[in-house]
VMD Tcl script that draws the C-alpha trace (Angstrom):
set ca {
  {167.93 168.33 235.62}
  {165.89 168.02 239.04}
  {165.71 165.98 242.26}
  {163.03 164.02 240.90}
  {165.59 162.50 238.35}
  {169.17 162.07 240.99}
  {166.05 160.38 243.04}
  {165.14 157.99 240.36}
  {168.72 157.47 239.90}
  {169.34 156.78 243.50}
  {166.19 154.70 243.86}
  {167.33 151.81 240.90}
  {171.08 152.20 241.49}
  {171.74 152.39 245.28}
  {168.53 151.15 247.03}
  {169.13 147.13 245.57}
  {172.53 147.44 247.34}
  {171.18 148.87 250.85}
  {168.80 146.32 250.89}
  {171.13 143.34 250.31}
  {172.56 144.85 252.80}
  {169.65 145.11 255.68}
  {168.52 148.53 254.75}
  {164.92 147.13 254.39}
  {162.80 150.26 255.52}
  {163.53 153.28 253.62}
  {161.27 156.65 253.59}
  {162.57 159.22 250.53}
  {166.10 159.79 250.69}
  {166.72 157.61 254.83}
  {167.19 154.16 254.98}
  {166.90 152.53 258.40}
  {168.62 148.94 259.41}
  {168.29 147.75 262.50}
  {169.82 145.26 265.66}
  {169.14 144.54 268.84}
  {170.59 147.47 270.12}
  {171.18 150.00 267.69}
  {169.75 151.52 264.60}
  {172.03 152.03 261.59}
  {170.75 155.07 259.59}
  {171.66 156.58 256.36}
  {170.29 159.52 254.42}
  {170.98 161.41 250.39}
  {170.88 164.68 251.91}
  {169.96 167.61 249.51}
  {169.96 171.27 249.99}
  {167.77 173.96 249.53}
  {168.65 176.60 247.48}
  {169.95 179.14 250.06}
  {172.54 176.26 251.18}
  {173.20 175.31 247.39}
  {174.14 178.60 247.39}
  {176.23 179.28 250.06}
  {178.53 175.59 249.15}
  {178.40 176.74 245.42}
  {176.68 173.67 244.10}
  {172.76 172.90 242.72}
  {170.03 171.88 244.72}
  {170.00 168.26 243.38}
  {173.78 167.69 244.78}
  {173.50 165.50 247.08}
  {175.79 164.10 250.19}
  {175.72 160.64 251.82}
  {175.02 160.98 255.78}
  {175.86 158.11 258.26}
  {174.33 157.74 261.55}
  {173.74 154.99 264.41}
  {171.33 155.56 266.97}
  {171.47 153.19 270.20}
  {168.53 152.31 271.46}
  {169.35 151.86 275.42}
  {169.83 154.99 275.96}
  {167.28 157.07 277.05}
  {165.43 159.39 274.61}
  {166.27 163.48 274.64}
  {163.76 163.99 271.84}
  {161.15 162.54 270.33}
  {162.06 159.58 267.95}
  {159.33 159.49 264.91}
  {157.84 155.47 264.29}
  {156.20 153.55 262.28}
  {154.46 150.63 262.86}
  {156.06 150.60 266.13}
  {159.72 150.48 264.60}
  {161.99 153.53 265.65}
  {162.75 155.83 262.68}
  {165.32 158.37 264.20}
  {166.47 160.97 261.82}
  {170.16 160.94 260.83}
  {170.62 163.67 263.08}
  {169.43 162.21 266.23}
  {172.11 159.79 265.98}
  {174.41 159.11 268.81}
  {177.80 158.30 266.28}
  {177.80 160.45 262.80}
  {179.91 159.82 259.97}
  {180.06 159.94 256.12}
  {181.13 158.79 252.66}
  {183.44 160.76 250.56}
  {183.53 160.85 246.39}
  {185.92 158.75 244.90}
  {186.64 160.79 241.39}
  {187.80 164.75 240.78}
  {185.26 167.19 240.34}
  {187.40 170.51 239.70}
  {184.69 172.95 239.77}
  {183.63 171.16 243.10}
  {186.45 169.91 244.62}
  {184.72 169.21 248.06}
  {184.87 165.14 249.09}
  {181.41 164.87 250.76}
  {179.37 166.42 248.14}
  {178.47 164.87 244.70}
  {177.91 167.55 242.65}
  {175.52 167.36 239.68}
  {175.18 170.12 237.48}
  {172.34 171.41 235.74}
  {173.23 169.70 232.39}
  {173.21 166.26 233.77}
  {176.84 165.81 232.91}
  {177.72 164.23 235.97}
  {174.46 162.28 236.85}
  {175.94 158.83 236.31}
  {179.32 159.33 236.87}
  {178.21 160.66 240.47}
  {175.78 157.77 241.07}
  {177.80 154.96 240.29}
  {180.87 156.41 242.07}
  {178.60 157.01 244.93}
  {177.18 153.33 244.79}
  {180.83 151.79 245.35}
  {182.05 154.61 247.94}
  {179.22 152.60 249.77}
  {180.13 149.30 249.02}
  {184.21 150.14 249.65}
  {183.79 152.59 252.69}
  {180.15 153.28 253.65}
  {179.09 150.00 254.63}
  {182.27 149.28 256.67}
  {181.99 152.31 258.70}
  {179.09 150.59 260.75}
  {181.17 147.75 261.73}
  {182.91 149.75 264.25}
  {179.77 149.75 266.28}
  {178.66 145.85 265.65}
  {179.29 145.03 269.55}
  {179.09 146.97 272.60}
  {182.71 146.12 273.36}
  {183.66 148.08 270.35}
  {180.87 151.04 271.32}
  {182.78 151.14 274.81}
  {186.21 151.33 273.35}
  {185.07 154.11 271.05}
  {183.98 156.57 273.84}
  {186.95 155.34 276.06}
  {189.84 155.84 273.70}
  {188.78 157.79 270.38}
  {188.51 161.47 269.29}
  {186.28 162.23 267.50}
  {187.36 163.29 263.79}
  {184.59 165.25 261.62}
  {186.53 163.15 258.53}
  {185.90 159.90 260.67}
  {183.19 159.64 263.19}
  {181.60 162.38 265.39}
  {178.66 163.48 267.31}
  {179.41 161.45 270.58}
  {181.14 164.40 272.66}
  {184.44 165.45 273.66}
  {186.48 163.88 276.53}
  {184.58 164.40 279.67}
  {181.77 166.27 278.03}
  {178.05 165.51 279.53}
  {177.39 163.96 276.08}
  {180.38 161.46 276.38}
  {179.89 160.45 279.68}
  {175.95 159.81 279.56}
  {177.20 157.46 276.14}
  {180.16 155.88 278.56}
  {177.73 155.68 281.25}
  {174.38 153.47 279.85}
  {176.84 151.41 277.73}
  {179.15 150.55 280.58}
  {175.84 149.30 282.01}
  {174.92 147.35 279.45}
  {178.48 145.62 280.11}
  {177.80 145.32 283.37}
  {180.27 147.81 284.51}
  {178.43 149.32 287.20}
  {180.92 151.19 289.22}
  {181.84 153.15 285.65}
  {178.55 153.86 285.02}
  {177.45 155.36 288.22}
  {181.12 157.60 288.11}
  {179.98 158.79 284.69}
  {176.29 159.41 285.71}
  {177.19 161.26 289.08}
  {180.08 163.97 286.56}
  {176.42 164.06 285.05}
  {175.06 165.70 287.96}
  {177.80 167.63 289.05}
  {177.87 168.97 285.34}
  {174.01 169.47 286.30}
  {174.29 171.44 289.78}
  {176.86 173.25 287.97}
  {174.81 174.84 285.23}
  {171.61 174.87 287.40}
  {173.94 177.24 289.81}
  {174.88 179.95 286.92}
  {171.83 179.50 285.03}
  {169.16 178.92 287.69}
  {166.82 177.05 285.03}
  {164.74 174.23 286.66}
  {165.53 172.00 283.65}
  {168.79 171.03 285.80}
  {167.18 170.24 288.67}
  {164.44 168.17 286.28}
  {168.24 166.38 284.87}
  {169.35 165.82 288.36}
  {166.38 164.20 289.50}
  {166.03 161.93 286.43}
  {169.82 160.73 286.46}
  {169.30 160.32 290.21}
  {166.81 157.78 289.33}
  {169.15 155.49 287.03}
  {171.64 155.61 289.72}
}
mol new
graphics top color blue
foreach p $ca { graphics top sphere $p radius 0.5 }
foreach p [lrange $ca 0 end-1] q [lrange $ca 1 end] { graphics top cylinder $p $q radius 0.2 }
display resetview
C-alpha cells in the first residue's frame, strides 16, 4: 500500500462528486470552488512519516480539511494563482473546519483521520465512507458562509469550536475584529467597521509600545488608510 494508490482511489471515487458540486479546479490532493466573494477550499491531507508517527497511523492516512477564504479582505500573505484565479492553501483560510469518519476503526479510534493500513484492509471501506461524510456533512458545512449576512452573524455571535468551525479568532481578538470589520463594510455597516478597525489600532499601539517593532506602526498606518 502507498499514496499513489489512496490517490487513485480518491481521484475516481471523490473527485466526480466535488465537481458536481463546483469543485472544478483541483491541484493533487486541494480542490478550489469559488463565488463572488469567497473561495471554498478543501484538501486530503497526508502526513509525513514523523507525524504518522507521532498520531500512530501510516503515511497514506489521510484527513479531509475544510477551508473558506474571503476574498475582500485584504491579503496578510501571499495567495499562490493560476491563470489569474486565487488558489489559497487550506490554511490561509479565514473559517476552518472538517469532516469526521462515519464507521469504527478500533485500532484508530480518532474521527478526523481515515486510517489505512499497510495491508489495504481498509482502502475502500475508508474511501467510500469518506465519499458520503462529504455528501452528508462536508458539503453542508459551506452553507453557513453562502451570504455575508450569515458571515456577519458568525463573527458576531459564534465560538469557535475546533469540532465545528475555527480559525476566525476569539471574541475581541485582532483576528475577529479585522473579519467583523471588512465584512460589516461590505454590509454597509460603517460605524461597526470603523469601531472594529480603530480596537485594531489600539491593539496595534499596544504591541508597538512593549515590543517597539516598526511592523505596528507599518499596521497602524495601513488600517489608518481603510478608515
Amino acid at each position: 500500500m502507498d499514496s499513489k494508490t489512496v490517490n487513485k482511489e480518491l481521484n475516481s471515487i471523490i473527485r466526480p462528486i466535488l465537481k458536481q458540486n463546483g469543485f472544478d479546479k483541483f491541484s493533487g490532493r486541494t480542490y478550489w470552488r469559488y463565488h463572488s466573494y469567497r473561495v471554498d477550499i478543501l484538501n486530503f491531507q497526508s502526513f509525513n512519516s514523523y507525524n504518522a508517527d507521532v498520531l500512530g497511523c501510516t503515511t497514506f492516512s489521510f484527513a479531509v480539511n475544510l477551508s473558506v477564504y474571503l476574498t475582500y479582505l485584504p491579503e496578510k500573505t501571499k495567495i499562490k494563482e493560476k491563470d489569474g484565479i486565487l488558489r489559497p492553501d487550506e490554511a490561509q483560510g479565514h473559517f476552518r473546519g472538517s469532516v469526521k469518519k462515519g464507521f469504527e476503526q478500533p485500532e484508530f479510534p480518532r474521527k478526523d483521520i481515515w486510517l489505512i493500513d499497510n495491508n489495504g484492509e481498509y482502502i475502500q471501506t475508508a474511501i467510500n465512507d469518506c465519499k458520503n461524510q462529504i455528501k452528508k456533512t462536508g458539503l453542508d458545512w459551506y452553507n453557513k458562509f453562502d451570504t455575508k449576512e450569515k458571515i456577519f452573524a458568525i463573527l458576531t455571535e459564534d465560538e469557535m469550536d475546533i469540532d465545528g468551525t475555527w480559525g476566525f479568532g476569539n471574541f475581541d481578538s485582532p483576528n475577529r475584529n479585522e473579519l467583523i470589520a471588512y465584512t460589516a463594510n461590505e454590509l454597509g455597516q460603517t460605524d461597526i467597521a470603523i469601531q472594529k478597525l480603530q480596537r485594531l489600532i489600539d491593539f496595534n499601539k499596544e504591541q508597538y509600545e512593549i515590543m517597539k517593532y516598526d511592523y505596528y506602526l507599518e499596521q497602524i498606518k495601513s488600517i489608518n488608510k481603510e478608515i
